[in-house]
C-alpha positions, -999 to 999 in steps of 0.1 A, spaced: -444 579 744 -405 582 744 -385 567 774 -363 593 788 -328 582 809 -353 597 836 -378 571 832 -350 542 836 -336 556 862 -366 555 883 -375 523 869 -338 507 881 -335 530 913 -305 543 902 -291 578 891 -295 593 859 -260 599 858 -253 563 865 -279 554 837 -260 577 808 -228 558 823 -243 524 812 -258 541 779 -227 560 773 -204 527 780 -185 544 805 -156 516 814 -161 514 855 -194 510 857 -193 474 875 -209 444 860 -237 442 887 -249 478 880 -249 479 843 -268 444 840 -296 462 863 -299 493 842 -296 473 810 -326 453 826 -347 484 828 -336 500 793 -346 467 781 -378 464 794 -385 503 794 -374 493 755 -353 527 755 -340 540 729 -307 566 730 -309 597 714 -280 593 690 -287 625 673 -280 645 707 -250 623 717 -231 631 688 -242 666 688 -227 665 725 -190 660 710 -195 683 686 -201 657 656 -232 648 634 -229 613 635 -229 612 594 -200 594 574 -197 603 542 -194 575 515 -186 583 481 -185 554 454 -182 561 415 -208 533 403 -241 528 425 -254 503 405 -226 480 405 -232 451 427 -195 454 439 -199 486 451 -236 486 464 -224 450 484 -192 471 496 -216 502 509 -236 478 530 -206 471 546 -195 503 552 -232 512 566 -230 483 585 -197 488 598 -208 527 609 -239 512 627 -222 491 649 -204 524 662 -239 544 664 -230 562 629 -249 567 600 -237 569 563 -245 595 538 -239 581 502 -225 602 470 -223 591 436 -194 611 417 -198 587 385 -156 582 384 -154 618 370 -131 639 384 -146 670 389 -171 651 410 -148 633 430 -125 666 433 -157 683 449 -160 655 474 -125 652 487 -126 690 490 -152 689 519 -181 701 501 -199 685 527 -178 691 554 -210 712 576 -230 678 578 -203 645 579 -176 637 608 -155 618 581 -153 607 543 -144 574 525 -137 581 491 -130 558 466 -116 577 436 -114 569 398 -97 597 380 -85 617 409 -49 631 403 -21 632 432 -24 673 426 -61 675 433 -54 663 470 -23 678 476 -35 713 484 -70 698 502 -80 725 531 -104 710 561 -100 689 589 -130 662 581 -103 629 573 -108 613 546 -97 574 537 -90 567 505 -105 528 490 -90 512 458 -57 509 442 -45 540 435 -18 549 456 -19 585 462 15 588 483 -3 617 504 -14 616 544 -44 598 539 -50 561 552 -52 540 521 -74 505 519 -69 481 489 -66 447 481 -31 434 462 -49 430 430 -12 420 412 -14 386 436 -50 382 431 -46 384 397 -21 361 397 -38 336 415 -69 335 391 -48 327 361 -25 302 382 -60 286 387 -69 287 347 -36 274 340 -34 247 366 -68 234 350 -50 232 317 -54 263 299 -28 278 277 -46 307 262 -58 330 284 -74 362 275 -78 393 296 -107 413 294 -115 445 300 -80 469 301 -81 507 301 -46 516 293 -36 549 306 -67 554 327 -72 529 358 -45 514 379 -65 489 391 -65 471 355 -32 476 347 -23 458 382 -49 431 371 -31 432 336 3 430 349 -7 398 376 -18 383 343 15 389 329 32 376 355 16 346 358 23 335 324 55 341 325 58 323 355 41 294 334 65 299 306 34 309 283 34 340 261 13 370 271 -2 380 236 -14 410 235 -37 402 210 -59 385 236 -58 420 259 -91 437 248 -99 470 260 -133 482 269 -151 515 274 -169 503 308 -168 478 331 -203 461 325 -223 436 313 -224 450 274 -184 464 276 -178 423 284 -198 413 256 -186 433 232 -148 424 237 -158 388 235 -172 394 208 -141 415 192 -118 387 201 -138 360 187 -144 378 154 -105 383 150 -102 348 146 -91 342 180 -97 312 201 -84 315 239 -95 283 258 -96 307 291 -104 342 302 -100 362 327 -119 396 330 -116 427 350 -144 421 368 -181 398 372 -198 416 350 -175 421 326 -172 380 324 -213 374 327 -213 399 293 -183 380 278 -202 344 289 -237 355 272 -216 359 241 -200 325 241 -231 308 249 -248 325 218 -221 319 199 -222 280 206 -192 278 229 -192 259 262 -177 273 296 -160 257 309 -157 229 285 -142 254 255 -137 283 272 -134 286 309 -141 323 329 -125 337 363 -143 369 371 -135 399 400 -151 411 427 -177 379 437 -206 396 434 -242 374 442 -250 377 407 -221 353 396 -234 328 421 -265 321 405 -264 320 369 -267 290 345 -234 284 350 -221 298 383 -187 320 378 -158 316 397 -144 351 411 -115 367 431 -136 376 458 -125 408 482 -133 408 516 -156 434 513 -169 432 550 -131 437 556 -128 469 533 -157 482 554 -147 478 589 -112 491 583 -128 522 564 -148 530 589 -122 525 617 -101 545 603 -124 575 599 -134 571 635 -93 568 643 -84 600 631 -115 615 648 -101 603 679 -70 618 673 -46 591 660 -27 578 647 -1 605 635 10 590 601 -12 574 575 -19 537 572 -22 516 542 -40 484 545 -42 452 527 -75 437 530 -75 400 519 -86 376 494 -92 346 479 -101 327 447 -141 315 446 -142 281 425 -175 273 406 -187 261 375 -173 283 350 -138 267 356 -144 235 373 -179 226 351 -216 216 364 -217 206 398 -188 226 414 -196 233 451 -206 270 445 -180 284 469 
């Protein structure tokens, strides 16, 4: 049978009123009160109607999350912090899939949803500055990734120029002096040509040349994309000792290939993946990653949404979520502390 506020407040000898204070976490409720009524809702095992309490303020409780690849680890680990972030406020998430076309992610950020979700978090592939300008609705919407949109929308990305940067000042600090990028789109995603251009950088900084002729581009960003521009690289007659690749699965595809092609990571070649997702952690060889703080990502996303619900602030954010350079086998060889 359900407890009803009624039922604890008998049990507790207290008002109902007083007992949707404690529930509600009305802030002068003193501390003697709302330890007894927590007693009660405790041992009454209550359970709030969240549903009704949103309802009350006029919201559905439901934050939108739309992500253009569910079955990449990155983004299915960066969901579960979103949903986890949301449940620690009593909210729930609704997940969309646009597949990184734009007509999907177009039909998103235009509140096609708007009846059934308080707010969206929407991180966009192919989206175009001019398919948000004109965006009608009040739902808000933060935007996750790279792309910098220069509209009124809060913005949450890592610096993916620095991190970039730091995994090849890692490769060349370990002695490497060619060190291939995997995985470029030119002309279609920011986020690798900011990976590219850290690359750049970091050579340069090193006083080594960034050859273009160890930039392979790829059609995806998975396990078979990473494999096949190893395998393009290797059959041009190229030997890099390092590479670096746009993200884990990219370099798990591009490993496979060395390892059938008789080359040793990290002995010959040595990998730095993106995104530190669990699979890298437990290969053969365990691959060091650039690892987002995806829990991070999730709390300010969701803090955001619930921010502009509340009515502030007045101008958009833009937030740097942090980083940091996982060490493991695939650089430092068997036995590396798997970071």
């Amino acid at each position: 049978m359900r407890v009803s506020l009624k039922d604890v407040a008998a049990h507790a000898g207290v008002s109902v009123k007083t007992v949707s204070n404690v529930v509600n976490d009305y802030p002068y409720v003193t501390a003697a009160m709302r330890e007894r009524v927590q007693r009660s809702i405790d041992e009454l095992g209550y359970r709030p109607n969240l549903t009704a309490r949103h309802l009350r303020k006029g919201r559905t409780g439901i934050i939108a999350l739309a992500l253009p690849e569910l079955g990449n680890p990155y983004f299915a680990e960066l969901a579960a912090a979103v949903i986890d972030a949301a449940a620690a406020h009593d909210y729930t998430v609704l997940l969309d899939h646009t597949g990184g076309r734009r007509e999907q992610e177009i039909l998103v950020s235009q509140g096609f949803r708007a009846r059934v979700i308080d707010g969206l978090i929407l991180s966009p592939i192919e989206l175009e500055t001019e398919d948000l300008r004109d965006r009608t609705g009040d739902v808000p919407m933060v935007l996750l990734g790279e792309r910098d949109y220069d509209l009124p929308y809060d913005h949450i990305a890592i610096d993916n120029v620095a991190a970039a940067r730091a995994a090849v000042r890692h490769l060349i600090g370990l002695g490497r002096r060619e060190v291939a990028f995997i995985g470029d789109r030119r002309g279609r995603s920011e986020p690798a040509q900011l990976r590219v251009r850290g690359w750049r950088e970091e050579l340069a900084e090193a006083g080594l040349p960034a050859d273009d002729g160890l930039v392979a581009d790829t059609d995806g960003w998975g396990h078979a994309d990473g494999a096949a521009a190893m395998a393009r690289i290797l059959e041009a007659g190229r030997r890099p000792d390092a590479v670096f690749a746009y993200n884990d699965l990219v370099a798990i595809g591009a490993m496979r290939v060395l390892h059938a092609r008789g080359l040793r990571v990290p002995e010959d070649i040595a990998v730095v993946g993106f995104d530190d997702v669990v699979e890298g952690r437990f290969g053969a060889v365990t691959l060091t990653s650039v690892s987002p703080d995806k829990e991070a990502i999730g709390r300010l996303a969701v803090e955001s949404v619930l921010a502009r619900l509340g009515g502030k602030p007045a101008e958009p954010r833009r937030f740097r979520a942090d980083h940091r350079l996982a060490e493991r086998e695939s650089t430092l060889g068997r036995g590396a502390a798997n970071a």
